[in-house]
C-alpha positions as CSV (number, residue, x, y, z in Angstrom):
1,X,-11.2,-12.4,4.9
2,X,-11.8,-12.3,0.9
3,X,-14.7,-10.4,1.3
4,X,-12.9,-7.6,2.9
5,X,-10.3,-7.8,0.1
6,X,-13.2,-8.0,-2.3
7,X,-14.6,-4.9,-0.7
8,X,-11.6,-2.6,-0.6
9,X,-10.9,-3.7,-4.4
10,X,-14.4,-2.7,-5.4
11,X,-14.6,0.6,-3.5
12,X,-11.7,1.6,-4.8
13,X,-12.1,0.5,-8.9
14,X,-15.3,2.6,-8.0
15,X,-13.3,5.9,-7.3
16,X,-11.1,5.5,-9.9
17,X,-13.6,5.0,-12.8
18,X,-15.5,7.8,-10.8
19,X,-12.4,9.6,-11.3
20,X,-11.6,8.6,-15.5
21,X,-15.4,10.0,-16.1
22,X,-14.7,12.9,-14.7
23,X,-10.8,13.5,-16.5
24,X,-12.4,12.6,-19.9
25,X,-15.3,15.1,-19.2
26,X,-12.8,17.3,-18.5
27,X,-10.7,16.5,-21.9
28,X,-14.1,16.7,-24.0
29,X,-14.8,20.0,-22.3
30,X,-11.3,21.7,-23.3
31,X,-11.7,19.5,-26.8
32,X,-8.7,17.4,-26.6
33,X,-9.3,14.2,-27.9
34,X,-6.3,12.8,-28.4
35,X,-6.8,12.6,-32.5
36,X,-9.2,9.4,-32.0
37,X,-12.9,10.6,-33.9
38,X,-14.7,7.6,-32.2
39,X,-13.4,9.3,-28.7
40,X,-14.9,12.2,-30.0
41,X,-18.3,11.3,-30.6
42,X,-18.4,9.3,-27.6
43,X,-17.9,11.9,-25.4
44,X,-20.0,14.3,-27.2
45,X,-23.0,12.0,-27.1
46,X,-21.7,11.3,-23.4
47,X,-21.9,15.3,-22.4
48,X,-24.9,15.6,-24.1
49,X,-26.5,12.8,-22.2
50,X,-25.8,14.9,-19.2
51,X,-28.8,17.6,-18.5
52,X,-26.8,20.8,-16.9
């Protein structure tokens, strides 16, 4: 039975980081950064890292 429960918890943390990636993507794409430089340059190397 925890196994199950284990299961449904990790498919689902899996969406929702799947999800995050994609909304910060999205924020670095319309450069809004919410005033934080390291958040910045994180996503910037993170795009980057990404071959279009």
């Amino acid at each position: 039975m925890w196994k199950a429960a284990l299961l449904k918890v990790l498919y689902y943390a899996f969406f929702i980081i799947i999800f995050l990636f994609a909304v910060l993507i999205f924020l670095r794409l319309t450069d809004f950064y919410f005033g934080f430089e390291v958040f910045e340059k994180f996503l910037d190397s993170f795009i980057r890292s990404i071959n279009f």
